[in-house]
CHARMM internal coordinates of N, CA and C (Angstrom, degrees):
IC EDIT
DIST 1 N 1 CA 1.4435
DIST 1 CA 1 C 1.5229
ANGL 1 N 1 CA 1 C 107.90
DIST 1 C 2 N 1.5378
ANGL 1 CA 1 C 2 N 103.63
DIHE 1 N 1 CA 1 C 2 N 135.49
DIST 2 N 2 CA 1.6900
ANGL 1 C 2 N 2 CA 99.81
DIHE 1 CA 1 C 2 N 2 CA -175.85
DIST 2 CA 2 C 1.7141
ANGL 2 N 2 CA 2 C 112.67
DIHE 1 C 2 N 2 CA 2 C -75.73
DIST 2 C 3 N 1.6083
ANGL 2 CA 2 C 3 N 101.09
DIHE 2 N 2 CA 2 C 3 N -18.39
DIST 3 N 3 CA 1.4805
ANGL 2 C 3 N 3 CA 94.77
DIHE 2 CA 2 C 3 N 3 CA -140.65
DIST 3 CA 3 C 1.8558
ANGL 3 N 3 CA 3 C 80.66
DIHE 2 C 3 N 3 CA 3 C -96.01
DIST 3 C 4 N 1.5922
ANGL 3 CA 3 C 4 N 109.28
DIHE 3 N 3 CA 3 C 4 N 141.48
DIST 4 N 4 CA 1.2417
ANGL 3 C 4 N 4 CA 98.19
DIHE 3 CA 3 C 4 N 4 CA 175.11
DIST 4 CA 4 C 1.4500
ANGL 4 N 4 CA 4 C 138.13
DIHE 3 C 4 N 4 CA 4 C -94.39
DIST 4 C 5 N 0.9082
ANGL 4 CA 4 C 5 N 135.92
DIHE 4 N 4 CA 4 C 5 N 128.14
DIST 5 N 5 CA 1.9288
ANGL 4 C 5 N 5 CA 140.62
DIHE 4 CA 4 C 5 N 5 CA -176.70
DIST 5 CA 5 C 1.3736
ANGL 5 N 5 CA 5 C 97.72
DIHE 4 C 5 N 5 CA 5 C -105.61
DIST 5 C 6 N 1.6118
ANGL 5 CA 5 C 6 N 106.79
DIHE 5 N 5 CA 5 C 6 N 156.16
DIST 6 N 6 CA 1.4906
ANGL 5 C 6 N 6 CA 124.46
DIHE 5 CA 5 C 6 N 6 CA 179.30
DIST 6 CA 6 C 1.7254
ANGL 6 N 6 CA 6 C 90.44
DIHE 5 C 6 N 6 CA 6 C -70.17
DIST 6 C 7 N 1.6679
ANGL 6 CA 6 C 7 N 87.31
DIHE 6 N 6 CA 6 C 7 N 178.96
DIST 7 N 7 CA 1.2556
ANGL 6 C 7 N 7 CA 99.76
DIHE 6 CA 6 C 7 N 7 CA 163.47
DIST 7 CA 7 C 1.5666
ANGL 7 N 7 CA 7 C 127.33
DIHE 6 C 7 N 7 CA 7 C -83.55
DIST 7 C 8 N 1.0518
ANGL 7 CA 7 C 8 N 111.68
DIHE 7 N 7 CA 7 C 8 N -4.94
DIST 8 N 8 CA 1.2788
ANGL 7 C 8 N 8 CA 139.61
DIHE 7 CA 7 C 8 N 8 CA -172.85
DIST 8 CA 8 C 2.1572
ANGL 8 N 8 CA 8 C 100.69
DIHE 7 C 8 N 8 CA 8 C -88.50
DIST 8 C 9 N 1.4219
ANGL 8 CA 8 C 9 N 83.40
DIHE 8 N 8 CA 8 C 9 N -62.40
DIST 9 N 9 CA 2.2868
ANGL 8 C 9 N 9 CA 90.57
DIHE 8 CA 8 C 9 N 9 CA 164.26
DIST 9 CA 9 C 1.2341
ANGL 9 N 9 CA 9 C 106.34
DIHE 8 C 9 N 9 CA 9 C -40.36
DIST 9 C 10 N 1.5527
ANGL 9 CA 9 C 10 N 118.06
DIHE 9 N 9 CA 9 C 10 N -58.46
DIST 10 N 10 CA 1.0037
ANGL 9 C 10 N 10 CA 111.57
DIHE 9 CA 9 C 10 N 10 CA -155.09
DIST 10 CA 10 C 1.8425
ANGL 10 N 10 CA 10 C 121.69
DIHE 9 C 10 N 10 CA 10 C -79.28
DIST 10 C 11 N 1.1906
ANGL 10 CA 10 C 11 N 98.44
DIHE 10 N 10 CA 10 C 11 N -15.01
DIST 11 N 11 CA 1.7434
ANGL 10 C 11 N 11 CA 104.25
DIHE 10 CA 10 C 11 N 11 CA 168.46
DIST 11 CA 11 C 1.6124
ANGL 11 N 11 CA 11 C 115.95
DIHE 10 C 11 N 11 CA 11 C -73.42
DIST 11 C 12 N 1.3182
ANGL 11 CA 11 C 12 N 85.71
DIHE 11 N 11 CA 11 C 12 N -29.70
DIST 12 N 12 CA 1.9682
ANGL 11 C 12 N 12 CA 93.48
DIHE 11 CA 11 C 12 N 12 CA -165.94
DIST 12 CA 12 C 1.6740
ANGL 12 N 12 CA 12 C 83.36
DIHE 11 C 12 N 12 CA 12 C -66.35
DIST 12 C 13 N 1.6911
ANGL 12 CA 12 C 13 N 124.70
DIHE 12 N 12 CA 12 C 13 N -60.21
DIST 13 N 13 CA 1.2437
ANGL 12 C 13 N 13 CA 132.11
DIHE 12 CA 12 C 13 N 13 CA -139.87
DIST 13 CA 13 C 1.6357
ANGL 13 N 13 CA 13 C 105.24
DIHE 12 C 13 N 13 CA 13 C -64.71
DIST 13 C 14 N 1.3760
ANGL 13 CA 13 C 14 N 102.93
DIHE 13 N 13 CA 13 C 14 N -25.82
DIST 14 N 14 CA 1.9060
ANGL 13 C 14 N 14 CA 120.93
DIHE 13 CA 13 C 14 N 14 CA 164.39
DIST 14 CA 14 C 1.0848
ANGL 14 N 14 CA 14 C 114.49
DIHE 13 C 14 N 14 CA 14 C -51.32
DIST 14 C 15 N 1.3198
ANGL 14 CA 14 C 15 N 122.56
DIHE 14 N 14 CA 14 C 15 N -51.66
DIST 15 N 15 CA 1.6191
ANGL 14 C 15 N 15 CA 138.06
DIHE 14 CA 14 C 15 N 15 CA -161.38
DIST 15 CA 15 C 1.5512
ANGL 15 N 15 CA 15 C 87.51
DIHE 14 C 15 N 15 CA 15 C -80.57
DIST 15 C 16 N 1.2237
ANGL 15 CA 15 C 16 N 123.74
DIHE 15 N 15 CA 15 C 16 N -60.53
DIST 16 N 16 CA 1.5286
ANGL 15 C 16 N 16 CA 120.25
DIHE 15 CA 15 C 16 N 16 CA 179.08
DIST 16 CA 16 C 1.6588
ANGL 16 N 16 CA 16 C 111.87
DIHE 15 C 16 N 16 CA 16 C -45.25
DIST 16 C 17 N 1.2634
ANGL 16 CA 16 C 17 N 110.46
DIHE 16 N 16 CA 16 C 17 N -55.05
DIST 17 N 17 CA 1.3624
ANGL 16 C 17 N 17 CA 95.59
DIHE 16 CA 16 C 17 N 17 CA -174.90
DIST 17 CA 17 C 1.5260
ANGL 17 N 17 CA 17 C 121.02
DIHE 16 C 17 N 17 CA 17 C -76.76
DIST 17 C 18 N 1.2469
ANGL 17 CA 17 C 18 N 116.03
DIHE 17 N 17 CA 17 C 18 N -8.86
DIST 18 N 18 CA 1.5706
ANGL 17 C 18 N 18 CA 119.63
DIHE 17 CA 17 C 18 N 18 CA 144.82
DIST 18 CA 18 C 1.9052
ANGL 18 N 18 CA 18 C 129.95
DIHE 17 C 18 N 18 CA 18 C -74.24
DIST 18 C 19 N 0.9321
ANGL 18 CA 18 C 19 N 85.57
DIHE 18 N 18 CA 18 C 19 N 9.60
DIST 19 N 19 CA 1.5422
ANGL 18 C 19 N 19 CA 99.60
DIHE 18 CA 18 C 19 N 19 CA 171.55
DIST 19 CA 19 C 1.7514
ANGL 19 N 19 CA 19 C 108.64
DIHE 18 C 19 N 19 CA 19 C 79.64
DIST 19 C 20 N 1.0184
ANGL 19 CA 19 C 20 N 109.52
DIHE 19 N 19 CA 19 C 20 N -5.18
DIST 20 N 20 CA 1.7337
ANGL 19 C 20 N 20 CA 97.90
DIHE 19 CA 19 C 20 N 20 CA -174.98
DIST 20 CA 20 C 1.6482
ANGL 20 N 20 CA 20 C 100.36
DIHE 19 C 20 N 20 CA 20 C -65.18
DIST 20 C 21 N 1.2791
ANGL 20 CA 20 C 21 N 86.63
DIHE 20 N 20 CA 20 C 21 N 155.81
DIST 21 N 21 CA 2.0038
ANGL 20 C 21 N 21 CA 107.22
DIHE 20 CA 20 C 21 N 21 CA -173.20
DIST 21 CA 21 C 1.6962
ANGL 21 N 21 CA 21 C 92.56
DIHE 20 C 21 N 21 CA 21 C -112.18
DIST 21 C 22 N 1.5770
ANGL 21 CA 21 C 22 N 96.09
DIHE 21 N 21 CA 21 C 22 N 163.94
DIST 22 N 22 CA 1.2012
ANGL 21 C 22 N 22 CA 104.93
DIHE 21 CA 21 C 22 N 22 CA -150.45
DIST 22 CA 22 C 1.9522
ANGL 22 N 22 CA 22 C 118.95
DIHE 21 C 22 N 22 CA 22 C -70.60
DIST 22 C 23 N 1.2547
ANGL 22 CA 22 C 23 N 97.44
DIHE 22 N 22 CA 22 C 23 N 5.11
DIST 23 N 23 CA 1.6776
ANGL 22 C 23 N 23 CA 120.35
DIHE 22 CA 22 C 23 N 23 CA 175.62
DIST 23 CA 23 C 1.7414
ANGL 23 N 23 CA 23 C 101.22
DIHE 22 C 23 N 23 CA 23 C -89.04
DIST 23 C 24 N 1.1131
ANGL 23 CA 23 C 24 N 132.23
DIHE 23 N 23 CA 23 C 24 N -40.45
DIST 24 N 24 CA 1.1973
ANGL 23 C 24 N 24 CA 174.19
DIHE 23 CA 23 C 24 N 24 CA -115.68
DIST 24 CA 24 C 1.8678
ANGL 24 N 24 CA 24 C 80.95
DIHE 23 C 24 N 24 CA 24 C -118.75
DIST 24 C 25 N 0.8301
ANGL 24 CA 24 C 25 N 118.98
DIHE 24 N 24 CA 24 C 25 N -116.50
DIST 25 N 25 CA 2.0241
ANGL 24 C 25 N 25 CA 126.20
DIHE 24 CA 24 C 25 N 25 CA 164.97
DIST 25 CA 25 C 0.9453
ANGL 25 N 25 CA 25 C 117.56
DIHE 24 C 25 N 25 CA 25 C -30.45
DIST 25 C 26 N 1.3213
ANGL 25 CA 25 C 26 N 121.56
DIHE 25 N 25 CA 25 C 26 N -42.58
DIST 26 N 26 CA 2.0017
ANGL 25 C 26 N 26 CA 95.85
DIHE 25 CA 25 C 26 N 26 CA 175.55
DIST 26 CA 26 C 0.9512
ANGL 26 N 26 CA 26 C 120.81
DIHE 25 C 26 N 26 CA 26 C -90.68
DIST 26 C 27 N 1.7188
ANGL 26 CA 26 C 27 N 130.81
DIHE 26 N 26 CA 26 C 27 N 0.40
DIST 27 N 27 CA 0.9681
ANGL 26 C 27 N 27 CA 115.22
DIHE 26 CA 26 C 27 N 27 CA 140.03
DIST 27 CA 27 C 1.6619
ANGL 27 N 27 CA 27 C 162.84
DIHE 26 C 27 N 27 CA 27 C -76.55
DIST 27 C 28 N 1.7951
ANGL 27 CA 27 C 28 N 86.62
DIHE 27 N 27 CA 27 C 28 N -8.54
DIST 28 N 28 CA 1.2493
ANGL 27 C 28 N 28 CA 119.65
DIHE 27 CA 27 C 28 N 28 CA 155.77
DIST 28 CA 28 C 1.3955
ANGL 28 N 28 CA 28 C 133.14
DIHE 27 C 28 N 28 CA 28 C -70.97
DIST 28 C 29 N 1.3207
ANGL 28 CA 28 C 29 N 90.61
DIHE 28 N 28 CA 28 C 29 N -38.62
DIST 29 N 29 CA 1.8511
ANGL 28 C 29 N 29 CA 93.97
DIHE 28 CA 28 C 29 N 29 CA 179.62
DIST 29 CA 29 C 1.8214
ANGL 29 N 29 CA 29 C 102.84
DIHE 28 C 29 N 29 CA 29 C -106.87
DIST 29 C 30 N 1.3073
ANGL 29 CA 29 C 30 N 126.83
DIHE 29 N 29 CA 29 C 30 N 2.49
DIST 30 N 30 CA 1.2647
ANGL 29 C 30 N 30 CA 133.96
DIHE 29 CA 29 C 30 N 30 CA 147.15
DIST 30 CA 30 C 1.6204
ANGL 30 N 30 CA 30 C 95.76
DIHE 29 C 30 N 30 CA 30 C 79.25
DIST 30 C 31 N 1.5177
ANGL 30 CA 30 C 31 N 108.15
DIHE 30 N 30 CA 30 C 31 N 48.14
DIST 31 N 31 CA 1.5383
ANGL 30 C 31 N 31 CA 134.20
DIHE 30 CA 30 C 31 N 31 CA 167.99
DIST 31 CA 31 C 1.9003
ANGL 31 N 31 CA 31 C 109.27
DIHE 30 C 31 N 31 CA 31 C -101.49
DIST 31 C 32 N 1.0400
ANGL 31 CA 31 C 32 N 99.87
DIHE 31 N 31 CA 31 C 32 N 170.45
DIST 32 N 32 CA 1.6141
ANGL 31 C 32 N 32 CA 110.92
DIHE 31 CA 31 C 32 N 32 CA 164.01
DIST 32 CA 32 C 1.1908
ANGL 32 N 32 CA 32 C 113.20
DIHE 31 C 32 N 32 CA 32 C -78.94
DIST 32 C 33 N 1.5873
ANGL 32 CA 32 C 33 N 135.82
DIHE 32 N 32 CA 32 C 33 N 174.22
DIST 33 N 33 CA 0.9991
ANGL 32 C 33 N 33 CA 126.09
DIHE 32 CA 32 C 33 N 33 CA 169.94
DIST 33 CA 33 C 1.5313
ANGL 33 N 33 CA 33 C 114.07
DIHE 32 C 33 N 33 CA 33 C -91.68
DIST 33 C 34 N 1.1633
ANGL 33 CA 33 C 34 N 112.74
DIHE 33 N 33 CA 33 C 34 N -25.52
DIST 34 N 34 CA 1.3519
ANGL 33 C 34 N 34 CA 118.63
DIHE 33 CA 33 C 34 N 34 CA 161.13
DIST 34 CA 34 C 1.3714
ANGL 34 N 34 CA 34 C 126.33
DIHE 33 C 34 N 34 CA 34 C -41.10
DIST 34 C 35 N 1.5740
ANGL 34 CA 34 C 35 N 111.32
DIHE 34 N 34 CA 34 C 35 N -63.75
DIST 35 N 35 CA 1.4035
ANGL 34 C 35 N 35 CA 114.55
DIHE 34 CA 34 C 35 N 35 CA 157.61
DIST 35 CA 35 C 1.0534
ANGL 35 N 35 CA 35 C 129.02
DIHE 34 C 35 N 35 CA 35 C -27.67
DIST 35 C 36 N 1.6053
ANGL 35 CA 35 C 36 N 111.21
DIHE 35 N 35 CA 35 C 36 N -73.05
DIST 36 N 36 CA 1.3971
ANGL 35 C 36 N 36 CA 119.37
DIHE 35 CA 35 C 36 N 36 CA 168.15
DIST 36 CA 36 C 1.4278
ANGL 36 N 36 CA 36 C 126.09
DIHE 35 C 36 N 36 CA 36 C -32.51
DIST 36 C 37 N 1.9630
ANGL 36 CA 36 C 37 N 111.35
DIHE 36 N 36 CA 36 C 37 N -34.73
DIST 37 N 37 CA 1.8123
ANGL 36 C 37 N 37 CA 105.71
DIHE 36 CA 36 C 37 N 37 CA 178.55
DIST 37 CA 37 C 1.5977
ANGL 37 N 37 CA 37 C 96.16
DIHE 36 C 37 N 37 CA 37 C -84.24
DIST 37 C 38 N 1.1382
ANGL 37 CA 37 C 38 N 130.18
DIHE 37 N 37 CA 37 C 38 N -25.71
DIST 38 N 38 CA 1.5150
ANGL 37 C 38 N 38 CA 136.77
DIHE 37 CA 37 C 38 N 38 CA -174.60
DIST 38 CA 38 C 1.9651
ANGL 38 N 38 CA 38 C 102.03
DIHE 37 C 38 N 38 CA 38 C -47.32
DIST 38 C 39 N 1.7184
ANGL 38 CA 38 C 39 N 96.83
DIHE 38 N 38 CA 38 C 39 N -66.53
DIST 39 N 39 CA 1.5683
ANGL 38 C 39 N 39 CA 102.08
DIHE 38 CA 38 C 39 N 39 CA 173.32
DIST 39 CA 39 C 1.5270
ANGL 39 N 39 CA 39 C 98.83
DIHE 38 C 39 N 39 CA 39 C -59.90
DIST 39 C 40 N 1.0560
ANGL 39 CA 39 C 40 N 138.92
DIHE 39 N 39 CA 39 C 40 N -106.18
DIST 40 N 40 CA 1.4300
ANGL 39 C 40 N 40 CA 145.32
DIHE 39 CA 39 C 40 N 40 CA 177.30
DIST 40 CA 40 C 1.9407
ANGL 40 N 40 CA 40 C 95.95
DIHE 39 C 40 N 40 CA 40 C 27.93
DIST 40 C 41 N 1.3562
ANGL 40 CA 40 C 41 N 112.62
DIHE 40 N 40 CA 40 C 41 N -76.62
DIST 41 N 41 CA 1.0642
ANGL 40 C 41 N 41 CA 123.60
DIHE 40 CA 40 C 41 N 41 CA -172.24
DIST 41 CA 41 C 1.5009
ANGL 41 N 41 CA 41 C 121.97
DIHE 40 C 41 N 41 CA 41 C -63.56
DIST 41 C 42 N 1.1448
ANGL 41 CA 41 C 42 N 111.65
DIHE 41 N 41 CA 41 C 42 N -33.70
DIST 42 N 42 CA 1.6054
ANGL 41 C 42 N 42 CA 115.20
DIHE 41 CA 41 C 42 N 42 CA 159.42
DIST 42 CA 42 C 1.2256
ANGL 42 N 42 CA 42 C 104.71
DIHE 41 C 42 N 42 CA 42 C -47.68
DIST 42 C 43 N 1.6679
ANGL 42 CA 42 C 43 N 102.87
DIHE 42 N 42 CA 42 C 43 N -73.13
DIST 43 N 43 CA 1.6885
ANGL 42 C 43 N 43 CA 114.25
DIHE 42 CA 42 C 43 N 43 CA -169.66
DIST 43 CA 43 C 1.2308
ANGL 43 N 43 CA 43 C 110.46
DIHE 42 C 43 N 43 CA 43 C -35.72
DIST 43 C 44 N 1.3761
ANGL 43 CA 43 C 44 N 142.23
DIHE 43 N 43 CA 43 C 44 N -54.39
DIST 44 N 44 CA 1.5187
ANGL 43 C 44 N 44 CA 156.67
DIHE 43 CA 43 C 44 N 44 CA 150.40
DIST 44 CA 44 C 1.9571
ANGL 44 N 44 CA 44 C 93.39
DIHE 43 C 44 N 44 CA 44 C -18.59
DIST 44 C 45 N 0.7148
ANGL 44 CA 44 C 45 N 77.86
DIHE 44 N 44 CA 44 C 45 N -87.27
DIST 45 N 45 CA 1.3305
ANGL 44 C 45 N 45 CA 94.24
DIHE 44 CA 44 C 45 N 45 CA -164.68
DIST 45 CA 45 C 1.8677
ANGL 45 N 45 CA 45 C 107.18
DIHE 44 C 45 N 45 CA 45 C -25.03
DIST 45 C 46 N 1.3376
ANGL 45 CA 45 C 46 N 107.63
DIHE 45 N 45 CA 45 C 46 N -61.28
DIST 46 N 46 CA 1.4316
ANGL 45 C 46 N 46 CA 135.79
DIHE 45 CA 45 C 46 N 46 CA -155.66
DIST 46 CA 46 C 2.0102
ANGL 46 N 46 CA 46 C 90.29
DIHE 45 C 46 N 46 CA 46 C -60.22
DIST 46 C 47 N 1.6400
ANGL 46 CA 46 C 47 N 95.75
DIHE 46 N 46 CA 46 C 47 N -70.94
DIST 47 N 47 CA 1.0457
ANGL 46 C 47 N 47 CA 122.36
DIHE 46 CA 46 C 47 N 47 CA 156.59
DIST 47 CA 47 C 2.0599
ANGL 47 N 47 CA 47 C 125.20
DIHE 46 C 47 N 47 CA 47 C -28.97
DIST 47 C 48 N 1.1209
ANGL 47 CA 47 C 48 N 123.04
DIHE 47 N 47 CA 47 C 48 N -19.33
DIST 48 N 48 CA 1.5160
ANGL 47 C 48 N 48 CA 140.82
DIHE 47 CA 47 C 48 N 48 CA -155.66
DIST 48 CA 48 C 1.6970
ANGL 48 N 48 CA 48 C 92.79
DIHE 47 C 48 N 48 CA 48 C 18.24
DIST 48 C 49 N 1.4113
ANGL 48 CA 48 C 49 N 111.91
DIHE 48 N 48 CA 48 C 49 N 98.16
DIST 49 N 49 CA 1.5101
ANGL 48 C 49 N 49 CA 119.45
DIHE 48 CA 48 C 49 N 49 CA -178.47
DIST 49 CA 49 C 1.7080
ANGL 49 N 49 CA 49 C 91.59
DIHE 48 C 49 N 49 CA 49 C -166.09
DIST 49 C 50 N 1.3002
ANGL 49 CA 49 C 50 N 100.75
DIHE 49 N 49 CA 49 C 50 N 143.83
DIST 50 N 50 CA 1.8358
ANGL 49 C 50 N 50 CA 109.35
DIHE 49 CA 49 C 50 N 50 CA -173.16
DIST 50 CA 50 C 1.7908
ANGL 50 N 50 CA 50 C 95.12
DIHE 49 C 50 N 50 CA 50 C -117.40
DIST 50 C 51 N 1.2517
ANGL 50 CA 50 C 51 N 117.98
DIHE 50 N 50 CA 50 C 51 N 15.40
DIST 51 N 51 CA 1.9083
ANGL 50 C 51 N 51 CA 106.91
DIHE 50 CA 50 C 51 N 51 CA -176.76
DIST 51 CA 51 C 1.4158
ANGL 51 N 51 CA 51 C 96.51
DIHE 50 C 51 N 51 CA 51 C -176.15
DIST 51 C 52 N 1.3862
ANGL 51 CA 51 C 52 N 105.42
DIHE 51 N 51 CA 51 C 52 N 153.39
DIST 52 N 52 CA 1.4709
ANGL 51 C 52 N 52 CA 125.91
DIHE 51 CA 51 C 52 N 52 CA 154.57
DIST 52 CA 52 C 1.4471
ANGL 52 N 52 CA 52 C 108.46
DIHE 51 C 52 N 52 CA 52 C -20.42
DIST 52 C 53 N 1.2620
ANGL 52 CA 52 C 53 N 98.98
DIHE 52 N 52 CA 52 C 53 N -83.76
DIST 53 N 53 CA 1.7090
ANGL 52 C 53 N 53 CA 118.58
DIHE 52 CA 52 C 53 N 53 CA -156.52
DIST 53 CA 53 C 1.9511
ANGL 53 N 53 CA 53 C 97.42
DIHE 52 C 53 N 53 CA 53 C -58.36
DIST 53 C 54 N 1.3076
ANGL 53 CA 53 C 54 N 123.87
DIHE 53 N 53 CA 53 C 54 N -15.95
DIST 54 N 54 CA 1.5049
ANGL 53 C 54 N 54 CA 114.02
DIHE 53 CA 53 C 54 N 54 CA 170.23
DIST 54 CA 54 C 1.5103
ANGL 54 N 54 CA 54 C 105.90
DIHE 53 C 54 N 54 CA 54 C -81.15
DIST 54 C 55 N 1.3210
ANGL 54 CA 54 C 55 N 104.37
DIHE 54 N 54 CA 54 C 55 N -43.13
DIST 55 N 55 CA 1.3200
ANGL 54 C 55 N 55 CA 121.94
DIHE 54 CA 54 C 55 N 55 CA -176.50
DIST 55 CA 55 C 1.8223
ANGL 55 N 55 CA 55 C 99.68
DIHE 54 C 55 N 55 CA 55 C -46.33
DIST 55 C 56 N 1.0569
ANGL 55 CA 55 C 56 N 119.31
DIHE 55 N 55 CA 55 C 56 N -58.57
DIST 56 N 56 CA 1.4733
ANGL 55 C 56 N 56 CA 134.00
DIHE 55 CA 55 C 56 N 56 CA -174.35
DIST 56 CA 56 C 1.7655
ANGL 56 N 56 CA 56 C 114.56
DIHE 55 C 56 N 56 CA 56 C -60.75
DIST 56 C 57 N 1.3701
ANGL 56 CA 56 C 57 N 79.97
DIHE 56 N 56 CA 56 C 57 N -41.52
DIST 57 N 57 CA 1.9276
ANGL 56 C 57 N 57 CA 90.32
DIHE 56 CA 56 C 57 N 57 CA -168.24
DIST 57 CA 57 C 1.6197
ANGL 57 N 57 CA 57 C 90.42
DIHE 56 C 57 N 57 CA 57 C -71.62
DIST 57 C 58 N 1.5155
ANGL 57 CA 57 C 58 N 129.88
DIHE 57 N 57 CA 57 C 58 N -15.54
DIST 58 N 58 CA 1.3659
ANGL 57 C 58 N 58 CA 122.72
DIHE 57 CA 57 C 58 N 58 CA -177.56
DIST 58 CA 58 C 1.2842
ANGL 58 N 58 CA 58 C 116.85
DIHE 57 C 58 N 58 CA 58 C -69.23
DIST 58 C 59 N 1.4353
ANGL 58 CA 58 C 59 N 91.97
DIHE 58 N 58 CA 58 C 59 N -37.18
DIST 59 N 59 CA 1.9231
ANGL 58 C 59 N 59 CA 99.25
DIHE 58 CA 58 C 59 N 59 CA -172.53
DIST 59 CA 59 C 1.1347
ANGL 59 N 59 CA 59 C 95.76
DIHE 58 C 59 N 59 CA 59 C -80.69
DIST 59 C 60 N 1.2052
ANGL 59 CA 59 C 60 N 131.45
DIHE 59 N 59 CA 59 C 60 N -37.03
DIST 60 N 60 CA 1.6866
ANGL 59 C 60 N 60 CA 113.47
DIHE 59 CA 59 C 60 N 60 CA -166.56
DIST 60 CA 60 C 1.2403
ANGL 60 N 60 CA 60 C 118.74
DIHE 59 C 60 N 60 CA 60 C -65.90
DIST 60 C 61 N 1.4019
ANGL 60 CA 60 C 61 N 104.73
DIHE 60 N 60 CA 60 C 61 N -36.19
DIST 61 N 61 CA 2.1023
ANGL 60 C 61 N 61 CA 122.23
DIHE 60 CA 60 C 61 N 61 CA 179.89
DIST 61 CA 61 C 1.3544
ANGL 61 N 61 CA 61 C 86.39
DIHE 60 C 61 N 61 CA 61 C -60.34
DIST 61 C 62 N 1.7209
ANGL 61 CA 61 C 62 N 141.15
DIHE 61 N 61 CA 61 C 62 N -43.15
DIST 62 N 62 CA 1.4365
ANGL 61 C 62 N 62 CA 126.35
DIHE 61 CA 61 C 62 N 62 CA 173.33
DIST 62 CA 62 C 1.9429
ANGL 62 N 62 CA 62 C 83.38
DIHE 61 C 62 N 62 CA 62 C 108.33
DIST 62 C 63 N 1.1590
ANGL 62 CA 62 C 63 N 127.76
DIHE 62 N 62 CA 62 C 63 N 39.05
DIST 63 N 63 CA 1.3855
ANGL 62 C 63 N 63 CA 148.09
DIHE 62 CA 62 C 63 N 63 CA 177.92
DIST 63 CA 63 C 1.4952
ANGL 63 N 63 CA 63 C 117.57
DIHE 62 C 63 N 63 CA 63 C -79.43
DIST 63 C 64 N 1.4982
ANGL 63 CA 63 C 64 N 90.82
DIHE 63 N 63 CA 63 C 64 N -43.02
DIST 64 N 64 CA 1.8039
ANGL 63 C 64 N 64 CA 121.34
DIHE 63 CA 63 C 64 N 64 CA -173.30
DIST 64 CA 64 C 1.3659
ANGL 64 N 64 CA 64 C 104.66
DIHE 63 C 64 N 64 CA 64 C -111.25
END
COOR INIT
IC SEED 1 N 1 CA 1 C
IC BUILD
């Protein structure tokens, strides 16, 4: 991937593409849930994607 994410993006963006929701990851990676929408929204951002399901349809086109 060209575009760069922390290392921290890039765990959340795992958990995303396994479907966990954002209650779902911070409790795994032992974040807030806040945090977790904080990255989420970067990732969006970084990513130019407004949802999951774009987020998803990226990897599948083989984008990500």
């Amino acid at each position: 991937m060209s575009i760069r994410l922390t290392d921290r993006q890039e765990e959340v963006l795992e958990h995303l593409f396994q479907g966990s929701n954002a209650a779902d990851i911070a409790e795994r990676l032992g974040l807030s849930v806040e945090t977790v929408r904080v990255h989420t929204k970067r990732i969006f951002r970084k990513l130019d994607v407004h949802s999951k399901t774009e987020l998803l349809a990226k990897r599948i086109r083989g984008e990500l």
